[in-house]
TITOR-407020 format. One record per residue (C-alpha): residue in three letters; x, y, z negated. Coordinates in pm, whole numbers. Layout:
<sites>
> ALA|X|Y|Z
...
</sites>
This chain:
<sites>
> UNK|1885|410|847
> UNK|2028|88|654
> UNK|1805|-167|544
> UNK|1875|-157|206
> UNK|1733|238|229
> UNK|1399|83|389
> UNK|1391|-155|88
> UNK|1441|110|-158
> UNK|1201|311|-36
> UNK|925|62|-47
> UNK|1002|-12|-428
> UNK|960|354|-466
> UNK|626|367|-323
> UNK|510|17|-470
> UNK|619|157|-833
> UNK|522|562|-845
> UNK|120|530|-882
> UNK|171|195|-1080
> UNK|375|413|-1328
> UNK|108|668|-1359
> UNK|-187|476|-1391
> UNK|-26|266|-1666
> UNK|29|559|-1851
> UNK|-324|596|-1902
> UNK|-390|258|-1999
> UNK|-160|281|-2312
> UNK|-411|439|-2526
> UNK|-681|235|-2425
> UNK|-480|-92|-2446
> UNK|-405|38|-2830
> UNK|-702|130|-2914
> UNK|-827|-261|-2833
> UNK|-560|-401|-2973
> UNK|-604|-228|-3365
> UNK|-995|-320|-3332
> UNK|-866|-669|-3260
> UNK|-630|-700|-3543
> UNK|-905|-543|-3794
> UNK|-1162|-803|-3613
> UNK|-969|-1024|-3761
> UNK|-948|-945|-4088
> UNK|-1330|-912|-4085
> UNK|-1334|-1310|-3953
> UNK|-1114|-1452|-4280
> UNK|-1357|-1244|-4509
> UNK|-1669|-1372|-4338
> UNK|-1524|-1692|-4301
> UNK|-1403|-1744|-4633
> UNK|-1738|-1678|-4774
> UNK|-1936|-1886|-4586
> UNK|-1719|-2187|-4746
> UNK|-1763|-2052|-5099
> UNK|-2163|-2022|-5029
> UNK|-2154|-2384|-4905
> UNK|-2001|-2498|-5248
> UNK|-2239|-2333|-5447
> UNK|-2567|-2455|-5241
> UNK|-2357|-2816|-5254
> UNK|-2348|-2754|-5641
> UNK|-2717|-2655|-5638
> UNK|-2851|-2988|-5450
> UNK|-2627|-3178|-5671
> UNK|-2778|-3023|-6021
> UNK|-3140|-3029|-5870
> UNK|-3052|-3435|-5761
> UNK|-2910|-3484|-6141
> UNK|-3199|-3303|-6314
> UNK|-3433|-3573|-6173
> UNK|-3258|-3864|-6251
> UNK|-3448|-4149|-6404
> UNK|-3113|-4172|-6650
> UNK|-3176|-3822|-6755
> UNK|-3558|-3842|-6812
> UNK|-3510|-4216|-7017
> UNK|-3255|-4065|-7275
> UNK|-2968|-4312|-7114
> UNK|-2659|-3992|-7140
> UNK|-2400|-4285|-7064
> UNK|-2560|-4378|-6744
> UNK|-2639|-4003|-6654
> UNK|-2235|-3942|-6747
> UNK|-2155|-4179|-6481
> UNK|-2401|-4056|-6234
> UNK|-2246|-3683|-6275
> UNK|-1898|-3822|-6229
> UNK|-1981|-3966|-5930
> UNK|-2166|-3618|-5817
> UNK|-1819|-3396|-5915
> UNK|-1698|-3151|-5659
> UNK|-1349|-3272|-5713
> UNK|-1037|-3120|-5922
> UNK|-1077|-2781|-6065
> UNK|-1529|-2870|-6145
> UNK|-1721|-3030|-6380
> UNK|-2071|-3049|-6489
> UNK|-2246|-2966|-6805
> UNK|-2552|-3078|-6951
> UNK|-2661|-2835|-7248
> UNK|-2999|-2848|-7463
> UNK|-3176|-2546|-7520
> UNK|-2987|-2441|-7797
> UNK|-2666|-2425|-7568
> UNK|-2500|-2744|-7731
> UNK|-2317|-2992|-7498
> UNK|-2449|-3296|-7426
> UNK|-2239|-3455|-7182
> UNK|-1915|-3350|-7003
> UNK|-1788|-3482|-6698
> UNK|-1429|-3338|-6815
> UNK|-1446|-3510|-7119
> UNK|-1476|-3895|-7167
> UNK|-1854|-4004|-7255
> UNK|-1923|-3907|-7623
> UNK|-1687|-3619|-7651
> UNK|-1846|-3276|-7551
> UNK|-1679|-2940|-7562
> UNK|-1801|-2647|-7724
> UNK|-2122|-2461|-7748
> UNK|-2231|-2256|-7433
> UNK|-1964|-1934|-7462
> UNK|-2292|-1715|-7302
> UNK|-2558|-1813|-7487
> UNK|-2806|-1501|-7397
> UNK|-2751|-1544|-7038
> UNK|-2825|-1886|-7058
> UNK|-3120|-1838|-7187
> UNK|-3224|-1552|-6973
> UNK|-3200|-1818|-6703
> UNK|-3421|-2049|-6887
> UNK|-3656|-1796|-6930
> UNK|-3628|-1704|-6536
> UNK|-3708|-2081|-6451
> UNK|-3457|-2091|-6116
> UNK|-3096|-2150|-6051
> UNK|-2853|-1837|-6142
> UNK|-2472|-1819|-6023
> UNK|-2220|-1611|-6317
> UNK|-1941|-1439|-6362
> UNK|-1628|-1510|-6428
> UNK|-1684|-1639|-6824
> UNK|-1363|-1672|-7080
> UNK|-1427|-1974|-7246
> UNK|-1198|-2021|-7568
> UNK|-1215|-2410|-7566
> UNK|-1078|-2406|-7264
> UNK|-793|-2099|-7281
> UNK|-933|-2052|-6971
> UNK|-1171|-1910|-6710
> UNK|-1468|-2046|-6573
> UNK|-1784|-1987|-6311
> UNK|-2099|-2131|-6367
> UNK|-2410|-2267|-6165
> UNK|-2714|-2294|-6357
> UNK|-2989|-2536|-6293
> UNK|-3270|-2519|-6575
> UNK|-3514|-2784|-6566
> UNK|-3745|-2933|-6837
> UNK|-3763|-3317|-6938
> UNK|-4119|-3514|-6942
> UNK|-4097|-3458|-7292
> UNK|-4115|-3098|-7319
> UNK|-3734|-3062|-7420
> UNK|-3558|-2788|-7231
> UNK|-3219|-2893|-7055
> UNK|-2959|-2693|-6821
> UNK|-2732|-2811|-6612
> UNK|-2445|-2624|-6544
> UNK|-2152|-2710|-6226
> UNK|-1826|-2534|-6373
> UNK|-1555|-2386|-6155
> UNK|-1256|-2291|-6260
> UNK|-1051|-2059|-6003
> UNK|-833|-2299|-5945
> UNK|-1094|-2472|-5717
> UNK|-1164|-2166|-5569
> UNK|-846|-2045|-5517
> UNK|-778|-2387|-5317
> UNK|-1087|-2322|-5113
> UNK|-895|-1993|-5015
> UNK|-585|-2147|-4948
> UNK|-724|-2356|-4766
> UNK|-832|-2130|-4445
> UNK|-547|-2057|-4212
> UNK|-484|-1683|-4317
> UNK|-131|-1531|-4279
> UNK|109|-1569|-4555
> UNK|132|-1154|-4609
> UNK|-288|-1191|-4634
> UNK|-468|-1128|-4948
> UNK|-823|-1297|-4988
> UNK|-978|-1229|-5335
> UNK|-1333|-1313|-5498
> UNK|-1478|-1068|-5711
> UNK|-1771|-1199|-5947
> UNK|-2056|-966|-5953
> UNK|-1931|-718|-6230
> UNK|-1637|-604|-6065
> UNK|-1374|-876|-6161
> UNK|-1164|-1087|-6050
> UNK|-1260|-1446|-5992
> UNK|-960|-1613|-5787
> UNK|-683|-1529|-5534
> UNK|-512|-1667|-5283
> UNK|-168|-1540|-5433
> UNK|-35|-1533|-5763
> UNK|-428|-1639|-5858
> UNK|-345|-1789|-6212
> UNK|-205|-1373|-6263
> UNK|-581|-1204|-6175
> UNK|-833|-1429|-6244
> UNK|-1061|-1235|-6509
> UNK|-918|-881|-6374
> UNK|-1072|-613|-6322
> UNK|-1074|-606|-5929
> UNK|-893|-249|-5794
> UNK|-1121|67|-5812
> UNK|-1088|135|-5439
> UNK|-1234|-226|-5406
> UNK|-1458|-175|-5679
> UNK|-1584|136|-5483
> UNK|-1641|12|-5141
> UNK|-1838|-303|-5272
> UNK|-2095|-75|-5383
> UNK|-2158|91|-5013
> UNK|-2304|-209|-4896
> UNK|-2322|-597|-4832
> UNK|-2025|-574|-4588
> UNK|-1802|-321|-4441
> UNK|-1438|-186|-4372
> UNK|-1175|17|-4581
> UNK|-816|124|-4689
> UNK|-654|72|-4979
> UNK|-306|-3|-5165
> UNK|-324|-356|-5340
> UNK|-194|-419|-5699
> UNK|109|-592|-5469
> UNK|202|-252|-5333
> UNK|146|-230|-5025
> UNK|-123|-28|-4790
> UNK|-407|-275|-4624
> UNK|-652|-267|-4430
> UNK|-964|-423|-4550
> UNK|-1279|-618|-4511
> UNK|-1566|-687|-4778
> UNK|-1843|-943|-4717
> UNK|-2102|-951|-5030
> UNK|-2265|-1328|-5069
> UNK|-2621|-1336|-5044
> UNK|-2580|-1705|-5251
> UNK|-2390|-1573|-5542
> UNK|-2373|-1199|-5533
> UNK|-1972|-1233|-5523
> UNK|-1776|-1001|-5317
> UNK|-1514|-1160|-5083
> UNK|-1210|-912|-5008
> UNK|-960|-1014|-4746
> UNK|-660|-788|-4727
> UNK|-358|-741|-4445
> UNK|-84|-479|-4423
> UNK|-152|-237|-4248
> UNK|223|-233|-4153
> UNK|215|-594|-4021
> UNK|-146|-486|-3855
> UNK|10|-172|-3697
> UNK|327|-373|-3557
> UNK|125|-650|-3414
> UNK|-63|-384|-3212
> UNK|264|-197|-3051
> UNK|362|-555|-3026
> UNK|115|-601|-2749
> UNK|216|-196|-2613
> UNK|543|-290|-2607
> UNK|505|-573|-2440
> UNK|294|-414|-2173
> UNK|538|-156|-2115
> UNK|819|-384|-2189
> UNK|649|-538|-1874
> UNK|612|-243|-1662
> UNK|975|-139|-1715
> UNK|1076|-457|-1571
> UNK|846|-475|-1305
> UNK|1028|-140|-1215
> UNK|1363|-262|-1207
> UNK|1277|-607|-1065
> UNK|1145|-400|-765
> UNK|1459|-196|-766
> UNK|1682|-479|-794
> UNK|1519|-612|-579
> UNK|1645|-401|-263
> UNK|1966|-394|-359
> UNK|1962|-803|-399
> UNK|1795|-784|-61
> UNK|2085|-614|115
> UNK|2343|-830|-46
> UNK|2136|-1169|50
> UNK|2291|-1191|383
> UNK|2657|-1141|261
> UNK|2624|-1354|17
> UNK|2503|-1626|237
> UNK|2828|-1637|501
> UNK|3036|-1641|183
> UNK|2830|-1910|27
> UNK|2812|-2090|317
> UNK|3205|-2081|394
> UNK|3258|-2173|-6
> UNK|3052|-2500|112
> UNK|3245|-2602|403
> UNK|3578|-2538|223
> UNK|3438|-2774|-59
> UNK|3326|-3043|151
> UNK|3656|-3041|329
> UNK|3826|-3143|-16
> UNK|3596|-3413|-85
> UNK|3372|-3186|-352
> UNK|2974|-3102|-304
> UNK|2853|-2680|-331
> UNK|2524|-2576|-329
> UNK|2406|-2387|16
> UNK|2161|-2079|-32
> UNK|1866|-2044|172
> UNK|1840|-1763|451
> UNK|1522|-1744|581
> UNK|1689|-1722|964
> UNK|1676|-1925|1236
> UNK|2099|-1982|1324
> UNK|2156|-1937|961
> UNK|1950|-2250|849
> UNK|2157|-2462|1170
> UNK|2463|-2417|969
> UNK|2285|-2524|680
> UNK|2144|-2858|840
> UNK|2525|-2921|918
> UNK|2657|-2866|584
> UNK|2373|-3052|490
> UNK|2461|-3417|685
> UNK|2780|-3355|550
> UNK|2687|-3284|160
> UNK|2430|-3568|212
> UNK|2693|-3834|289
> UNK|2924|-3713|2
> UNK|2616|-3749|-215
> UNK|2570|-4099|-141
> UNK|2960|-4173|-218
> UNK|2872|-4027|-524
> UNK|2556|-4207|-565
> UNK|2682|-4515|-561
> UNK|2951|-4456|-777
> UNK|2646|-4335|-1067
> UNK|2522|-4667|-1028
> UNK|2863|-4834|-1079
> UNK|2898|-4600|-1380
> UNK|2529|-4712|-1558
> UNK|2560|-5071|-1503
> UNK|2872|-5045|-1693
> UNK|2733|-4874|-1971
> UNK|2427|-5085|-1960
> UNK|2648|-5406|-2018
> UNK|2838|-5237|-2255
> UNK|2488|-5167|-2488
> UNK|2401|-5513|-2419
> UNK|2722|-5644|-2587
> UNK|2713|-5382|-2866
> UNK|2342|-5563|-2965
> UNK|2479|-5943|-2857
> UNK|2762|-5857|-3164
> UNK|2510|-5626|-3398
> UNK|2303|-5973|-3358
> UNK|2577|-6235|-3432
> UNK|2687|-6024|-3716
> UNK|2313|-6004|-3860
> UNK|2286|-6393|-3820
> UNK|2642|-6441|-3992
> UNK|2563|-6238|-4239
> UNK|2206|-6459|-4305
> UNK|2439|-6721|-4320
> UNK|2637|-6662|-4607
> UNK|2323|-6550|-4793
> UNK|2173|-6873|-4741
> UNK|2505|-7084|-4847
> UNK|2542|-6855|-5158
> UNK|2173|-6890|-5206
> UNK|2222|-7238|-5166
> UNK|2507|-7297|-5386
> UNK|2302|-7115|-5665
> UNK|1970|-7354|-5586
> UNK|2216|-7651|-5614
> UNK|2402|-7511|-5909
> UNK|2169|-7489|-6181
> UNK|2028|-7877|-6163
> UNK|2363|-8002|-6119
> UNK|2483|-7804|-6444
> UNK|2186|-7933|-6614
> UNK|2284|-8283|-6460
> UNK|2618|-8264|-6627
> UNK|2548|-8154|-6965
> UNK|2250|-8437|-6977
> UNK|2546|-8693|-6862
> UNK|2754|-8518|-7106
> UNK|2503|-8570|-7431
> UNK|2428|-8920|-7301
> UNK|2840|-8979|-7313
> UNK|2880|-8838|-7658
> UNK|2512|-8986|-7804
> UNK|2529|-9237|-8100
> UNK|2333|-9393|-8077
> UNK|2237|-9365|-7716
> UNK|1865|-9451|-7801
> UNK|1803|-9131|-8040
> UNK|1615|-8828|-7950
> UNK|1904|-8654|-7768
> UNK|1941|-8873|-7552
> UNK|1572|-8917|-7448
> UNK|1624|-8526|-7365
> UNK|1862|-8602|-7138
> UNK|1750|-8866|-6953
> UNK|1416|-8581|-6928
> UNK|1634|-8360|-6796
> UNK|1873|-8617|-6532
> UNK|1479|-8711|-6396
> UNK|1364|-8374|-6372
> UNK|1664|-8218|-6209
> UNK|1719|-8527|-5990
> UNK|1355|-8477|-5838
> UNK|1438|-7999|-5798
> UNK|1743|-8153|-5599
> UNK|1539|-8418|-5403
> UNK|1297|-8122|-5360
> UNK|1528|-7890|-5223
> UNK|1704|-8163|-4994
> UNK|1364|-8256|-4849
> UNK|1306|-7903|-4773
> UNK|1563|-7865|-4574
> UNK|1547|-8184|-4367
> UNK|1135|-8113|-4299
> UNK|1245|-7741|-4150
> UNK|1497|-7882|-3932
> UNK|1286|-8173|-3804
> UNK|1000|-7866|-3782
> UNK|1248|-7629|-3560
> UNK|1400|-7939|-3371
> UNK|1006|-8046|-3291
> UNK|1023|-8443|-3430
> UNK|715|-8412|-3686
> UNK|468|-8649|-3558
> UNK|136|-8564|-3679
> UNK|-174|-8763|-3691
> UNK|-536|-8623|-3571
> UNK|-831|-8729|-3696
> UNK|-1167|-8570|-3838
> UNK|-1124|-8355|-4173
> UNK|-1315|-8128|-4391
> UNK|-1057|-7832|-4489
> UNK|-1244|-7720|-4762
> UNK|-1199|-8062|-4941
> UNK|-793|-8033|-4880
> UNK|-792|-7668|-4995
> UNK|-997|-7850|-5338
> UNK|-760|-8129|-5376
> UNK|-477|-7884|-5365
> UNK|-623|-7690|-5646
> UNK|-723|-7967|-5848
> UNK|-340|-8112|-5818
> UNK|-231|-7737|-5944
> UNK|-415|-7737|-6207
> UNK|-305|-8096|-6357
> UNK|13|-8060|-6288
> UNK|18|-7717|-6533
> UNK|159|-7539|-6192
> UNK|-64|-7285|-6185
> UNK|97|-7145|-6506
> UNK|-173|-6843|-6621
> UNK|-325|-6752|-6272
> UNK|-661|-6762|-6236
> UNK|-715|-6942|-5920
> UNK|-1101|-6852|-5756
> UNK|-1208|-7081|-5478
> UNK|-1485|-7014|-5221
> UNK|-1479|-7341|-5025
> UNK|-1728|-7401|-4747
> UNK|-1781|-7712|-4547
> UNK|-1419|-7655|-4212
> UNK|-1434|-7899|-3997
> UNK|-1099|-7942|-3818
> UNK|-889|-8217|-3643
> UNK|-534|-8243|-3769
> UNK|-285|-8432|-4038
> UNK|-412|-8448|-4373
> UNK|-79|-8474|-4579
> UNK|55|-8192|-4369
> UNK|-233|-7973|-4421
> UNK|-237|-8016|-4777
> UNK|186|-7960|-4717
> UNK|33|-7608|-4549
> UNK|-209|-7517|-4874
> UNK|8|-7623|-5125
> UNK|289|-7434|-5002
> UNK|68|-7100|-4946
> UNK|-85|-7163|-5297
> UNK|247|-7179|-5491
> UNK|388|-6872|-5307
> UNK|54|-6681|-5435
> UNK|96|-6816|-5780
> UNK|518|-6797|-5770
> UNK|495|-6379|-5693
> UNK|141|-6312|-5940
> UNK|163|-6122|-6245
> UNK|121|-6311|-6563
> UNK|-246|-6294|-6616
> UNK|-333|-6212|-6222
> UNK|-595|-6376|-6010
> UNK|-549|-6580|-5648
> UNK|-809|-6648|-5410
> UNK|-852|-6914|-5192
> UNK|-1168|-6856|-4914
> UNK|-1187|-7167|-4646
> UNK|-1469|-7148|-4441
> UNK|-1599|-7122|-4026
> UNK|-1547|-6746|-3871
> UNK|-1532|-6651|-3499
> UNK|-1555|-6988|-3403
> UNK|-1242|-7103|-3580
> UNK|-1156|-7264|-3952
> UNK|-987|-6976|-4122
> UNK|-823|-7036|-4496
> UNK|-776|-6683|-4636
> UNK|-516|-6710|-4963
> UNK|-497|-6338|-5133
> UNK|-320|-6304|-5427
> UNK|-230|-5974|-5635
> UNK|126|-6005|-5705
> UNK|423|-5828|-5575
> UNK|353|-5755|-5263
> UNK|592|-5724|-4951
> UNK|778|-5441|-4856
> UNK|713|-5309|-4491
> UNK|1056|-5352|-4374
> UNK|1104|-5763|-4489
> UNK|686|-5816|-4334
> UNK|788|-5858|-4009
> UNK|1069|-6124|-4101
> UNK|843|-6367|-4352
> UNK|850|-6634|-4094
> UNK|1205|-6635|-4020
> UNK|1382|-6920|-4187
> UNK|1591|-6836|-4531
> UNK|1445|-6478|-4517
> UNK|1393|-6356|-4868
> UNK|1306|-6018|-5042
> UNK|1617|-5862|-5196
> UNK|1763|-6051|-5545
> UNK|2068|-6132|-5695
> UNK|2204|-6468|-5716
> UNK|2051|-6444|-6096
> UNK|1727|-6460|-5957
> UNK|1383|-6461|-6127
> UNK|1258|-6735|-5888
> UNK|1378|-7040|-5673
> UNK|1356|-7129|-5331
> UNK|1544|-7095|-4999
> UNK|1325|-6911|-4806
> UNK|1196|-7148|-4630
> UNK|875|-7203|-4668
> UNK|670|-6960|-4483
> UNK|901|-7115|-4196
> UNK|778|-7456|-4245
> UNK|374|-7334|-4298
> UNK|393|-7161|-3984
> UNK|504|-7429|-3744
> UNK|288|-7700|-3910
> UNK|0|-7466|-3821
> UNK|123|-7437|-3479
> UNK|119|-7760|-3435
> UNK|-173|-7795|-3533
> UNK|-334|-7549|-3263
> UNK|-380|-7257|-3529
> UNK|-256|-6884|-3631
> UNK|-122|-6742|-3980
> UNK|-55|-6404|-4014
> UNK|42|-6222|-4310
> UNK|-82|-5874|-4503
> UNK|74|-5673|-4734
> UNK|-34|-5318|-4845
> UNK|291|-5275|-4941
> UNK|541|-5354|-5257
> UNK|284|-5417|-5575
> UNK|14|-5445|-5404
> UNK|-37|-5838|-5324
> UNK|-58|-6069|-5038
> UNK|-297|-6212|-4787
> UNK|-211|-6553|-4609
> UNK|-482|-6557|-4333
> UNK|-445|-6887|-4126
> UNK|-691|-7024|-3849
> UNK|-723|-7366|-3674
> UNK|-935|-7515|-3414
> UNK|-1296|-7597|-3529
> UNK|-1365|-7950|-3491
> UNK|-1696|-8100|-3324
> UNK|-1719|-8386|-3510
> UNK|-1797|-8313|-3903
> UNK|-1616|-8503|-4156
> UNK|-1747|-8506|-4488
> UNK|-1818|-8169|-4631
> UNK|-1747|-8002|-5018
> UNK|-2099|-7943|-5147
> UNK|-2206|-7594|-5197
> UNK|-2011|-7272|-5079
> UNK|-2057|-7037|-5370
> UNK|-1726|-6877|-5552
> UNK|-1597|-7126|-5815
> UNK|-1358|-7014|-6088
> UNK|-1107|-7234|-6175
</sites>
């Protein structure tokens, strides 16, 4: 007898009783898996009701809480209008406050002083009165709204005798997100049906049933019990299987739906898979004699494929035999493919430091290019900066030329104009040299004993003289900083922070200025609400001639330079500045830190907020 008969009788003898015993599994295994499936179903309806209980009973402690407030019982309907604002559920509810008669007193859907229309069920409101305790409704049409509503009724009576209810409207739109919001199967149906057979919300095509009558077959099996099981065909079209859970909180009926052709093919999913499994544990056995018998073959031919390869300088990939002299030839092909792989090896490593260098010299020129093109920003930026005083320079010179006499009003403009674009060009110049003696390191700064606060005070005071502060409202909240450093460049540090708060701040807007001791340190906080930065120029604020994106006609002067300049004076200092921004909009904080100083200069009196 070969041995590849001996294998295939063992895979005959392995498989045979597996074969028959799975057979009789099968009907077990889909019997499970349909009372899975339907388990299921039974989960979303349960599930889905206990979240529409919990808004109710949410609504309920929120009207009980309202009905007591002290705004309520003294008459104030403004402050109670806040209060229930505060209390709404969210988009999609509302509350209602109704006097006995079933008139609106306040709306939370409706700005204070405007109230909707009388109470749509008058009757049943009353008959809730009359009951004295909270009542959940229907589904209610109510004309002022073209719409559908739910309602949770709290009655309660004021110290004064005057009967009030509070009502917490739904629409189904809240509902039907509560629905939505369980993950449920797109081909799922979940449906709320109000206590007289209709149709509150869906969680399809809800805006389409809302107010329905729900399906008789529904209608039907809600009245066997509080929960149970059934089969029906939905007003979709399509056979379910389904599961009805009645609330104990609102006397609703939640439905959850599934086809029973999507149910039906996830269960001979699972058969099929099973015997998808068997079948191949069949034929793996199978294959696996004949694979057995062809091992050995396959290994000399392998194993002479390998030594041809090596001979020509190429690797081949040796198969495992399991015998003794079999595995020696291996460990000699082996020494040999193990050398070859080194050769190769090494040549890998040639290969990646090549390509490394090359990536390094791709981001060396991406760099260079990304500086050149600051460059030429900054020079065109520059020319415009320069351009503007010296065209005002020239027309001044120009009236002053043609002025007769050269005493008269004109002229006086002029000269106004020479002094004031003389000292913008003087400004910019001295910009630029205190940024490069900055970078290059040659400030020499002086440190003795000051009070921050009382820089930070000066500054403002100096803003406000000089009419730089334009229309900002500038609110200090100074307390006594002790710090050791340079006075005039500290107050170079505020002033510059200050006018880059004011510069980007709406017309109208408001900048803060905190100084004060936290975490051991001297921190100035500057917060502004102007324009904000956007996320991808934040990290680059402190890089020199970085600005946010603008035309050469631009809104606003400047180089870009001095966040640049405020950051290594701090530094030199011994401090930190960081900078915040929400994003574009949304304003600016300037947060910077220094040393605190043992010995206390003289202090700012007082530490309370000062509006300036």
């Amino acid at each position: 007898m070969k041995l590849r008969t001996c294998y295939l009788l063992l895979a005959f003898s392995i498989v045979t009783p597996v074969a028959l015993f799975s057979g009789l599994s099968f009907g077990m295994l889909l019997s499970a898996q349909r009372e899975t499936a339907t388990r299921g179903i039974e989960e979303v309806a349960r599930t889905t009701s206990v979240v529409i209980d919990a808004d109710i009973d949410r609504a309920r402690a929120v009207l009980r809480v309202l009905g007591n407030s002290h705004a309520l019982a003294s008459d104030d309907l403004r402050s109670f209008h806040e209060q229930a604002l505060v209390a709404d559920a969210g988009q999609g509810a509302w509350v209602v406050l109704y006097d006995g008669d079933g008139h609106q007193l306040v709306n939370t859907r409706l700005p204070y002083g405007t109230v909707g229309g009388p109470r749509p069920d008058l009757r049943a409101m009353q008959e809730t009165v009359r009951k004295g305790h909270d009542t959940v409704s229907g589904i209610r049409w109510v004309p002022s709204l073209n719409n559908t509503v739910v309602l949770v009724d709290h009655p309660f009576t004021l110290p004064d005798g005057q009967v009030r209810v509070l009502a917490q409207a739904f629409a189904p739109s809240y509902l039907a997100r509560a629905i939505a919001g369980r993950a449920i199967p797109a081909s799922w149906r979940v449906s709320v049906i109000d206590q007289h057979g209709k149709i509150i919300a869906r969680s399809h095509r809800n805006g389409e049933f809302s107010g329905r009558d729900a399906n008789p077959a529904v209608q039907a099996a809600g009245r066997t019990g509080n929960s149970g099981a059934f089969r029906h065909v939905t007003a979709d079209g399509f056979e379910a299987y389904d599961y009805f859970v009645r609330s104990p909180v609102s006397g609703w009926t939640v439905v959850a739906s599934a086809p029973v052709a999507e149910v039906e093919a996830a269960v001979w999913q699972g058969v099929w898979v099973t015997l998808a499994g068997l079948l191949l544990a069949i034929a793996f056995a199978l294959a696996l004699a004949i694979v057995s018998g062809r091992a050995l073959v396959r290994f000399v031919g392998r194993a002479s494929v390998t030594a041809h390869a090596l001979g020509e300088g190429r690797a081949a990939p040796l198969l495992p035999s399991g015998i003794d002299e079999m595995e020696e030839l291996n460990v000699a092909l082996r020494d040999a493919g193990a050398r070859l792989e080194t050769e190769m090896r090494s040549r890998a490593v040639a290969e990646q430091e090549r390509n490394v260098a090359l990536v390094q010299e791709r981001a060396a020129r991406a760099h260079a290019e990304q500086q050149n093109a600051a460059k030429d920003e900054f020079l065109a930026m520059l020319g415009h900066e320069l351009r503007n005083p010296l065209s005002a320079i020239h027309s001044a010179i120009t009236v002053l030329d043609s002025a007769q006499p050269a005493s008269g009003a004109g002229a006086d403009r002029a000269r106004d104009v020479l002094r004031r674009q003389s000292t913008h060009l003087r400004v910019l110049v001295d910009d630029l040299l205190e940024v490069n003696r900055a970078l290059m390191g040659k400030l020499l700064l002086q440190s003795v004993p000051l009070d921050l606060a009382a820089i930070a005070a000066a500054s403002v005071e100096t803003l406000q003289a000089a009419g730089r502060a334009g229309n900002c409202h500038l609110v200090a909240s100074l307390a006594p900083a002790p710090v050791l450093g340079d006075a005039t460049r500290l107050a170079q540090v505020v002033d510059n922070v200050l006018d880059n708060a004011i510069k980007y701040s709406p017309d109208g807007g408001t900048v803060r200025i905190a100084v004060g001791v936290r975490d051991g340190a001297v921190q100035l906080v500057v917060a502004d609400e102007g324009e904000g930065i956007a996320p991808e120029l934040l990290p680059q604020v402190f890089t020199v001639f970085v600005q946010g994106k603008q035309s050469l006609q631009r809104e606003r002067g400047g180089l870009g330079i001095g966040l640049t300049l405020v950051r290594r004076l701090v530094e030199l200092q011994g401090g930190t500045i960081a900078v915040a921004s929400p994003g574009e909009g949304l304003g600016t904080t300037v947060t910077i830190r220094l040393p605190l100083a043992m010995e206390k200069p003289g202090t700012v009196p007082g530490s309370q907020a000062i509006v300036l």
